[in-house]
N, C-alpha and C positions, 0 to 999 in steps of 0.2 A: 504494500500500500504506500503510497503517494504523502507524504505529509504537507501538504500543501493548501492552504483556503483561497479559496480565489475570491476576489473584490466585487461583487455584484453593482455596490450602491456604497458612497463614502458620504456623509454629510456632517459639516462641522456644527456643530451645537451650540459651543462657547469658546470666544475667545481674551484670552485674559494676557497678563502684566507677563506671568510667568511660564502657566502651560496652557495651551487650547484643546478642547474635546471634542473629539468626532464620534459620530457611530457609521459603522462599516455593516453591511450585511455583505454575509459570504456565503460561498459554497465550499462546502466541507468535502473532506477525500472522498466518504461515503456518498456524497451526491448531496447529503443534506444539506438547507439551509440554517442559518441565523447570524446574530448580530453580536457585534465586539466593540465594547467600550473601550476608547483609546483615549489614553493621555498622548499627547507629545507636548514634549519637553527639549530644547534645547541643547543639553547635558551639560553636566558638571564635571568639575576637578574634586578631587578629595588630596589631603595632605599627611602624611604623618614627618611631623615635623623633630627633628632629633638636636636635640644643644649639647654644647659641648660636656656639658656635667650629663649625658647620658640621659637628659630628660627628655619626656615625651609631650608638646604642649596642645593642650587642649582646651577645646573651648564650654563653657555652660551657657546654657538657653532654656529658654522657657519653648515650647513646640506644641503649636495649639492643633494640631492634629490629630494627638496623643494625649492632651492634656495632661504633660509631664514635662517635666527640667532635663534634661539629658545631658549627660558630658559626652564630647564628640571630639572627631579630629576636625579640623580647619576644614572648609569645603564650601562650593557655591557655585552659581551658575555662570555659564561662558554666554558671555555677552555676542552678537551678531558678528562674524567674521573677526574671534578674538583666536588668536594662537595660545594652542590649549598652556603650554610654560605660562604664557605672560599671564592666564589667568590664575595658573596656580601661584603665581607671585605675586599677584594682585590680591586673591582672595586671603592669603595668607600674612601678606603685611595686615588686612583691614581687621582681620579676627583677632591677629594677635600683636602687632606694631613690630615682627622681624621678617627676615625675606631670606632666601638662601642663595648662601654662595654656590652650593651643589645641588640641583636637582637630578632626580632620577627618575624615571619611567619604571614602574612597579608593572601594572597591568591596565587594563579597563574589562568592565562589564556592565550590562543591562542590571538595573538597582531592582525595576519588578516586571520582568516583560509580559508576562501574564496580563498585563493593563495598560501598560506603557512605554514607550522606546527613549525613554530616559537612558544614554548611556555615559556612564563614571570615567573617570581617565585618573587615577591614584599614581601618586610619588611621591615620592623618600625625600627631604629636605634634609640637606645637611648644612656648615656653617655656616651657621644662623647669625644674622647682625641684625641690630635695630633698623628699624626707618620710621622716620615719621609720615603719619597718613592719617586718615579717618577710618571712621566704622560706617558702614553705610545706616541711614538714618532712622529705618525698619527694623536693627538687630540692637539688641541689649544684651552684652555676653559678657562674661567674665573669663577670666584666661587661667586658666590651674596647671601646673608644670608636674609632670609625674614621672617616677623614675620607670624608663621604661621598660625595665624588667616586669617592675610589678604592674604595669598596663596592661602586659600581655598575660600572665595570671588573672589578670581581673576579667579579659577579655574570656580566657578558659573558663572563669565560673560562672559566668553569664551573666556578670555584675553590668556590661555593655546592652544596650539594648537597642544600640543605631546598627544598621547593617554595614553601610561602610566603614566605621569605626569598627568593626570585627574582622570585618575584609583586609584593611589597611594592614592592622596592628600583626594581623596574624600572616600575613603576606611577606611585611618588611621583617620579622622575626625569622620567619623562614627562606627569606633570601640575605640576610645577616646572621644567622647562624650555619648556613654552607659556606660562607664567606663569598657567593656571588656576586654581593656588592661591599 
């Protein structure tokens, strides 16, 4: 069998600031029809950002989707025709007020493709220097520095509960402890 849905009918629904939603009716392998609510989105950078004292910095927020505070790595969306580096230098000066001397290309992935074609582009920041910049006007975060040994235990107990802050943490551990990068 064929894994494949074909596009009968696409009509967008709503379009906003950040993502817009369509609904798609398809044809299914089986011949069947129906309909697929899509986000698109953009996509974003994630960060896992490393200082030289071996810390890992992160950011808190309030996240009215979950109606919870989360600690997370640095991460935000690529603005229209932005070169995915400069975003994650961008997003990562505004979360946290440093930028890195070293970026690295970890991986990318689809965040939920089950509903949407959001997809993530994650790197490694290494010396890390100040810069001055803003926070964008929408975000209230706070910045907590964690030794990132114990980030990546917190991530194993499930103390994490953002997807790419598990993806990141446990990524860059595992290409830092083969000595890859």
């Amino acid at each position: 069998m064929e894994f494949y849905e074909e596009t009968i009918e696409s009509k967008r629904i709503f379009e906003g600031r950040v993502i817009n939603l369509r609904l798609d009716k398809v044809r299914l392998p089986n011949g069947r029809e129906s309909t697929r609510e899509i986000v698109e989105h953009p996509g974003a950078v994630a960060i896992v950002a490393i200082n030289d004292k071996n810390e890992v910095l992160m950011v808190k927020q309030y996240r009215k989707a979950v109606e919870r505070v989360l600690l997370e790595i640095p991460a935000g969306k690529i603005e229209r025709d932005e070169d995915i580096e400069e975003c994650a230098q961008r997003e990562l000066m505004e979360e946290t007020g440093f930028k890195a001397g070293k970026l690295i290309f970890l991986a990318d992935f689809f965040t939920s493709p089950g509903f949407s074609d959001e997809r993530m582009y994650l790197f490694l920041a290494k010396d890390l220097y100040e810069e001055k910049g803003s926070q964008d006007e929408d975000e209230v975060i706070s910045l907590e520095k964690i030794p990132f040994s114990e980030a990546v235990l917190r991530a194993y107990r499930g103390e994490f509960k953002d997807g790419k802050t598990l993806v990141g943490l446990l990524i860059a551990a595992k290409f830092i402890s083969e000595g890859i990068i």
